[in-house]
C-alpha positions in Angstrom: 3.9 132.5 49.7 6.8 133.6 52.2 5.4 136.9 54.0 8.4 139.5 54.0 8.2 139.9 57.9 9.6 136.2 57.3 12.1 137.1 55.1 13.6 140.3 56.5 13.8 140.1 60.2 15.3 142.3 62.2 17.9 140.8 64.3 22.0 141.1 65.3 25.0 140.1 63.2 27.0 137.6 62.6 24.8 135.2 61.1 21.0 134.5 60.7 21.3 130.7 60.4 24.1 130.2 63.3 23.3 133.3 65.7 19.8 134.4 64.7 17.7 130.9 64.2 19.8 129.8 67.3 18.7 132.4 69.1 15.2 132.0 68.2 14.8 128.2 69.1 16.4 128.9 72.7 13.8 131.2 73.5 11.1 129.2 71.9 11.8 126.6 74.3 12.7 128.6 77.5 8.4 130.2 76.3 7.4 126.4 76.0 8.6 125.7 79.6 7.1 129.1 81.3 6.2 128.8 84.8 7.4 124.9 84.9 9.3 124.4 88.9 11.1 121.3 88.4 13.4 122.1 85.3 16.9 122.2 87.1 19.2 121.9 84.2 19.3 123.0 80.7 21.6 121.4 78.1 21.8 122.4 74.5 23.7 119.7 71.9 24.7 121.4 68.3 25.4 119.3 64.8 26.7 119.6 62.2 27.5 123.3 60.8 26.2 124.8 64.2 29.0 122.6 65.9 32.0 123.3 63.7 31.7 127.1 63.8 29.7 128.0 67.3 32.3 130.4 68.8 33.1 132.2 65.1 29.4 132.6 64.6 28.5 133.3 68.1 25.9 130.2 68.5 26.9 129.8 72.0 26.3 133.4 72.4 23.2 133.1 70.7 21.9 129.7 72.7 22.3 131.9 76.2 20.8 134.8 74.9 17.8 133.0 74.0 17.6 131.0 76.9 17.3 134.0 79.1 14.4 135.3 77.5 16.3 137.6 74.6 15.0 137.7 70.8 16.9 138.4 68.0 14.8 141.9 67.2 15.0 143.3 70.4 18.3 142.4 72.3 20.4 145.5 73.0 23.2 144.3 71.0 25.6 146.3 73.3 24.5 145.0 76.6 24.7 141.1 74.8 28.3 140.7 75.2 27.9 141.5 78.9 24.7 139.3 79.4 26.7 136.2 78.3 30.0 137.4 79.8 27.8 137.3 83.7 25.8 133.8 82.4 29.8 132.4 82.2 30.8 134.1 85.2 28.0 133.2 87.7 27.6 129.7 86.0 24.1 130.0 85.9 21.2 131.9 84.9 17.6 132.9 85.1 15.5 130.3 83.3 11.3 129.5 83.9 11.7 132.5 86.2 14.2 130.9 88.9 17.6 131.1 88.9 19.5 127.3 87.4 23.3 126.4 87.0 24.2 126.8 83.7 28.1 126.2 82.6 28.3 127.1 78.7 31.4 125.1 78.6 29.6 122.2 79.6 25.7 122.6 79.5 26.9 123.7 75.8 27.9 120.5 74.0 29.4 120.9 70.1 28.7 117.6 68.3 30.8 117.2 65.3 30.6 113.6 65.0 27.0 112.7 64.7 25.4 113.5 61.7 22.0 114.9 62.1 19.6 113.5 60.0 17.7 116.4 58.4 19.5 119.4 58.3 22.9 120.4 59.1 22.2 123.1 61.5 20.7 121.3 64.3 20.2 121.9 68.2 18.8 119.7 70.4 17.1 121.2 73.8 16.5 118.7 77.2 15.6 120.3 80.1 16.2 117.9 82.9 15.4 117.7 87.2 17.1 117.7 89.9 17.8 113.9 89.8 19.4 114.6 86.1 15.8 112.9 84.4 15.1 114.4 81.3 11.8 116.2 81.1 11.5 117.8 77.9 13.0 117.3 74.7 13.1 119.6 71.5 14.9 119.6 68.3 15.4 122.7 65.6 16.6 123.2 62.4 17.8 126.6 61.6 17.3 126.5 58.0 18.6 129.5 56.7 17.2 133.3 57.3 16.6 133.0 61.1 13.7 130.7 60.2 13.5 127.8 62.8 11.3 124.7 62.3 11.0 121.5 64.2 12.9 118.7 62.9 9.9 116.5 62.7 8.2 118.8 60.8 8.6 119.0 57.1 10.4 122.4 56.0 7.8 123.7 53.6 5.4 122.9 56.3 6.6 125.2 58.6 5.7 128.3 56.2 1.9 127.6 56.3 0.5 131.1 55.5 -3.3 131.9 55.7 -4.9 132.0 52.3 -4.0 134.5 50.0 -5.7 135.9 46.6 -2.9 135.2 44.5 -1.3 132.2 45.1 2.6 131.2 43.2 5.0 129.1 44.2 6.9 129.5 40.9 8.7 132.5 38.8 6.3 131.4 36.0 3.3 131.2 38.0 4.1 135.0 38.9 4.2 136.4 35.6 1.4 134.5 34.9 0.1 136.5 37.5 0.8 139.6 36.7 0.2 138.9 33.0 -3.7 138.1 33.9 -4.1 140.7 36.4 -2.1 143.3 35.1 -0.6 144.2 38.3 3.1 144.3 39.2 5.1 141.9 41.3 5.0 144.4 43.9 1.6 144.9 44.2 0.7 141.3 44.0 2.7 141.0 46.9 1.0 144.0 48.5 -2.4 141.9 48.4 -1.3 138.7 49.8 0.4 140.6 52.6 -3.0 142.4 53.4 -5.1 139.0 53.4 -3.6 139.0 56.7 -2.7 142.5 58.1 -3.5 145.5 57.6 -1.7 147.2 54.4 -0.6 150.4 56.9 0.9 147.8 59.0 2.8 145.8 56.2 3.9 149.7 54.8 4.9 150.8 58.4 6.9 147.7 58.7 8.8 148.1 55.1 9.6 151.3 56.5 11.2 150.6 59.5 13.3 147.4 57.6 14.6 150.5 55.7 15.7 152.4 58.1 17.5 149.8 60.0 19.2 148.7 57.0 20.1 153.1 56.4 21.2 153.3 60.2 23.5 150.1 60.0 24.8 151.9 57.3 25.8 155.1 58.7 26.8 153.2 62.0 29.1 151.2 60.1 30.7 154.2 58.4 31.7 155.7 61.7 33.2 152.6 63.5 36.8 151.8 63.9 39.3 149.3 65.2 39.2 145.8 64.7 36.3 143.2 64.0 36.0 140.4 66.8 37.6 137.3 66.7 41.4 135.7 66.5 41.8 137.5 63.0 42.1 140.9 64.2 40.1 142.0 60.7 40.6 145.8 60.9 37.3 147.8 59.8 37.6 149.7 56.3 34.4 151.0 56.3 35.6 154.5 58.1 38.4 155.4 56.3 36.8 154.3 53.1 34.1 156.7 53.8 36.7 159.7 54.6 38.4 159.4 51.7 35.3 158.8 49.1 33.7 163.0 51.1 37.2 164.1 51.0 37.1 162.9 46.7 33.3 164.8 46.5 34.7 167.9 48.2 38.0 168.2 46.3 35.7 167.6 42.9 37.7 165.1 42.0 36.0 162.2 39.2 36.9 158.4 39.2 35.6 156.4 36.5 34.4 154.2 38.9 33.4 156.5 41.4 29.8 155.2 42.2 30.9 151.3 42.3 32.9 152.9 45.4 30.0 154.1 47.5 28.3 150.8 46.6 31.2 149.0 47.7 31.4 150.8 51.2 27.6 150.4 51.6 27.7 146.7 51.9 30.8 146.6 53.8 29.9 148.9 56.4 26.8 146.6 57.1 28.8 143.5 57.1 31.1 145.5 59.7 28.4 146.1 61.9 27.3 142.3 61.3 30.7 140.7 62.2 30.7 142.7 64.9 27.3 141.6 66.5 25.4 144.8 65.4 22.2 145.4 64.5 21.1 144.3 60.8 18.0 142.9 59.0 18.8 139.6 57.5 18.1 140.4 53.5 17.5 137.3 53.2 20.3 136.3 55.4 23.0 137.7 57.8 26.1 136.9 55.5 24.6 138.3 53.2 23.3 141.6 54.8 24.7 144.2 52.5 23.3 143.6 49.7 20.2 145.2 49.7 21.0 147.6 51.4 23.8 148.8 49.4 21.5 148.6 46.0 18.9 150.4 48.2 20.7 153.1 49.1 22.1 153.1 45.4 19.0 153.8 44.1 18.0 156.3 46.8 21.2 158.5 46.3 22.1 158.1 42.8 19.3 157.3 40.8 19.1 160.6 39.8 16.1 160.3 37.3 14.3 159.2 40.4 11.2 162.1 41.2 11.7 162.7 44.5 8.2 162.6 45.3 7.9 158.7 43.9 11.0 157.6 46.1 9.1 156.3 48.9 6.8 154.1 46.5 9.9 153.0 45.1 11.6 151.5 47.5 8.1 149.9 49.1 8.6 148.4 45.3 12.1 147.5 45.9 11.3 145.6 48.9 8.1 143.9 47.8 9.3 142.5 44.6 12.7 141.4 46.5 10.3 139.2 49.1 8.5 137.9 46.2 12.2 136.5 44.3 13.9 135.8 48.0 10.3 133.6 48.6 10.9 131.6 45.8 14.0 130.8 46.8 13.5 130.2 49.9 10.5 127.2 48.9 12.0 126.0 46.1 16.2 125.9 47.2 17.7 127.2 50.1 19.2 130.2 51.2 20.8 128.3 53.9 25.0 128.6 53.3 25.5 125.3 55.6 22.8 123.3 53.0 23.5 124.6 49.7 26.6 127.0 49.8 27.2 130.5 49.8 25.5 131.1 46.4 22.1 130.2 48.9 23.1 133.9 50.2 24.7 136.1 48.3 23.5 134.4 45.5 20.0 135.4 46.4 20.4 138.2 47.9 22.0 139.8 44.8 19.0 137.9 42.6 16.6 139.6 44.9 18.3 142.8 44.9 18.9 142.5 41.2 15.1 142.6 40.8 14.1 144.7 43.2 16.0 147.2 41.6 14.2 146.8 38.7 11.0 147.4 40.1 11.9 150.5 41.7 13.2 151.8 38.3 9.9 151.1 36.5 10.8 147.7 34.9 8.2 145.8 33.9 7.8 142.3 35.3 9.6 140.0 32.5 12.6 142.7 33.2 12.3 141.7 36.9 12.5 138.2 36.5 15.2 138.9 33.7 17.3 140.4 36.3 16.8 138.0 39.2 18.2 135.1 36.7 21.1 136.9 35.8 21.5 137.8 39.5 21.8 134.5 40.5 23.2 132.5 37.6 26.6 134.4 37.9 26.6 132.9 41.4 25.9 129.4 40.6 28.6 126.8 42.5 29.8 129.5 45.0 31.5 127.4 48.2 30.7 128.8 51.9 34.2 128.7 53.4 34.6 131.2 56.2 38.1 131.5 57.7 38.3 130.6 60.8 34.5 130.5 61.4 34.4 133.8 61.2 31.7 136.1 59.0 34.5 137.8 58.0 36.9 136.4 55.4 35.7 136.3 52.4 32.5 137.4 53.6 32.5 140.5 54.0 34.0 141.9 50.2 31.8 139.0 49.0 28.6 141.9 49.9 30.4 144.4 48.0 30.7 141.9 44.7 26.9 140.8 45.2 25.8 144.2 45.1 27.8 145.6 41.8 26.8 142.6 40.6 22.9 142.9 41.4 23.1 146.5 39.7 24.7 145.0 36.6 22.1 142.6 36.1 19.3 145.4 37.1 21.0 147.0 34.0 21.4 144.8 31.6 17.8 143.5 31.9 16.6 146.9 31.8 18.4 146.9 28.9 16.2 144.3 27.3 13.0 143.4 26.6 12.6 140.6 29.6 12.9 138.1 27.0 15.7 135.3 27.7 16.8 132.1 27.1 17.0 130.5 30.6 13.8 131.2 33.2 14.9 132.0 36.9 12.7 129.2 37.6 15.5 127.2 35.9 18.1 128.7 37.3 16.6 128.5 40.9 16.3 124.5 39.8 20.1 124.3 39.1 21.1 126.2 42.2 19.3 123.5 44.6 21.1 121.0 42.6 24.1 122.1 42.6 23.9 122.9 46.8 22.8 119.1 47.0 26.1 118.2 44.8 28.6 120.5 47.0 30.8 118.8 49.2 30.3 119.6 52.6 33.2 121.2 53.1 31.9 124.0 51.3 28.8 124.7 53.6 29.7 126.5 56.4 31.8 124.3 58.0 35.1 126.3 57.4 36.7 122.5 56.3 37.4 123.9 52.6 38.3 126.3 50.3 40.0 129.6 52.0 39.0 128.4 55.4 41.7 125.5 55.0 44.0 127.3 52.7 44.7 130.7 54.4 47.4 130.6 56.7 46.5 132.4 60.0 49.3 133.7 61.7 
């Protein structure tokens, strides 16, 4: 099992694999050396993905951040910019608690030669003396999520979790579950997560992944100008949000009025993401808007919701989305430089997809239903992001995961959870097919639209 504080972390935009994970590792190893008085340089090597888009996903950003004590959850997002702006400035920073030179243009080194041998978002730590000897070495994979493991150590090893009453590593094992206990997915979930917390602690912390993911939102509906980077991406969130109040108070209908609102929920996130904001990977950074919109879907317009049952249905939401995102996670990826970007939208709409179906009542073969159709409409999608930016297509691609997690919500509420193909299966075919993708496709912004847009 994958513990949702693993899965939905709060952090800062643009991505959870390039800017998060980064971030993470940096400040693991700046904790590992605490109180050490001979370190008098720091170097930091990326591969692979990290290296071809570290200014467009703010890695380098990320690396100094980290390496001056910052984490991902509680780094003022506002004050970053200027943090890293000084590091450049000064040529140095604070590091083990005295003051080191520090040149990001050359203590940062983007390798997009070597290969690395694991995975392809690598980093590679050496903190060296005064004579230039190095005296410690680390190396992290950011696999996807902001999780971060050694490279030595196996993947799946890196999520050991304590024991846990029900055990599953497998969409069948699940309903198996839930079959002999006649519990739900969600509160299956709820009882591994209290083997080792408290369950006020697990509910406080569902609560407050809400409300970041509602206050990114509305943040992200108010901001205007341009998105960062050599694109000059102008924001649509704020005028897209006038124009749908000034619709409601004119009483005017659209046919599609509600796939609208959905629409400007996920891009307002991804906004706020692109722009280094403040977001909760879900289960990702690129893919950030997804749950959130559906969430806020089924808070606002899920009208046959009682009001009084809301609050239990989005813990629901968000439990049985851990549970589908988890699986994924062990048994694929959700990393878009290993598999592609159906390893985040893709799940993020599966997981969506489901938890939707929770909250409405669905019974468990419906959930697992709509998590297979969530994804299987994904299968084979290519991570190309124009000029290394989480931009193009990026954003819009939110806004197409989350009508399409709703649809699949719909359509297997619709049935009887019965279906031909197993999620199981589908989850199968979507590590296959990541394994099959060219790299071009992962993140590396060497295919696809990346290569085919001309910038002016």
């Amino acid at each position: 099992m994958i513990s949702l504080f693993d899965l939905f972390k709060v952090g800062i935009g643009p991505s959870s694999s390039h800017t998060v994970g980064p971030m993470r590792a940096a400040n693991r190893f700046a904790d590992s050396l605490a109180g050490r008085s001979d370190v008098a340089q720091v170097r930091v090597t990326c591969y692979g993905s990290l290296a071809w888009t570290a200014q467009g996903h703010a890695t380098d950003k990320a690396i100094i951040l980290g390496l001056c004590g910052e984490s991902p959850q509680t780094v003022n997002p506002d004050a970053a910019d200027h943090m890293v702006a000084d590091v450049a400035t000064r040529h140095s920073l604070t590091f083990c608690g005295k003051v080191i030179p520090f040149n990001p243009d050359t203590d940062i080194i983007l390798d997009k030669d070597t290969v690395p041998p694991v995975h392809p978002n690598t980093l590679q730590f050496e903190a060296l003396d005064a004579d230039g000897q190095v005296l410690e070495l680390a190396r992290f994979c950011s696999v996807g999520g902001g999780f971060i493991v050694h490279e030595e150590v196996t993947e799946k090893a890196g999520y050991s979790q304590p024991d846990v009453p029900f055990p599953f590593t497998s969409a069948a094992q699940l309903l198996d579950l839930t079959e002999k206990t006649q519990l739900s997915i969600a509160e299956i979930v709820m009882r591994n997560e209290t083997a080792f917390r408290p369950r006020a602690e697990t509910e406080a912390y569902i609560d407050h992944v809400i409300d970041v993911m509602m206050a990114c939102i509305e943040r992200g509906m108010t901001q205007t100008g341009t998105l960062p980077g050599r694109l000059k991406v102008r924001r649509r969130a704020a005028a897209l949000s006038q124009r749908l109040q000034e619709r409601e108070r004119a009483n005017t209908k659209s046919a599609h009025g509600i796939m609208d609102w959905i629409s400007l929920f996920a891009i307002a996130v991804n906004e706020e993401n692109a722009s280094g904001g403040r977001v909760v990977t879900a289960p990702t950074n690129g893919a950030a808007g997804i749950i959130p919109a559906v969430i806020r879907y089924y808070r606002d317009f899920c009208e046959d919701t009682p009001s009084d049952s809301t609050r239990q249905g989005l813990h629901d939401f968000v439990l049985t989305a851990s549970a589908i995102g988890g699986l994924f996670k062990l048994n694929a990826s959700i990393s878009g430089a290993e598999v592609g970007c159906q390893g985040e939208v893709g799940v993020a709409s599966s997981m969506a997809a489901a938890g939707l179906v929770a909250a409405l009542g669905g019974t468990p073969a419906q959930v697992e239903n709509a998590a297979e159709i969530g994804m299987e409409h994904h299968l084979g999608m290519t991570c190309d992001p124009v000029a290394g930016l989480v931009q193009i297509p990026c954003i819009e691609r939110n806004a197409f995961g989350a009508i399409k997690a709703i649809n699949a919500a719909s359509l297997a509420m619709h049935g009887d959870g019965k279906h031909h193909v197993s999620l199981d299966h589908v989850i199968r075919t979507m590590a296959e097919t990541g394994r099959d993708m060219s790299n071009r496709y992962k993140e590396t912004s060497l295919g696809g639209l990346a290569v085919n847009f001309p910038e002016c």
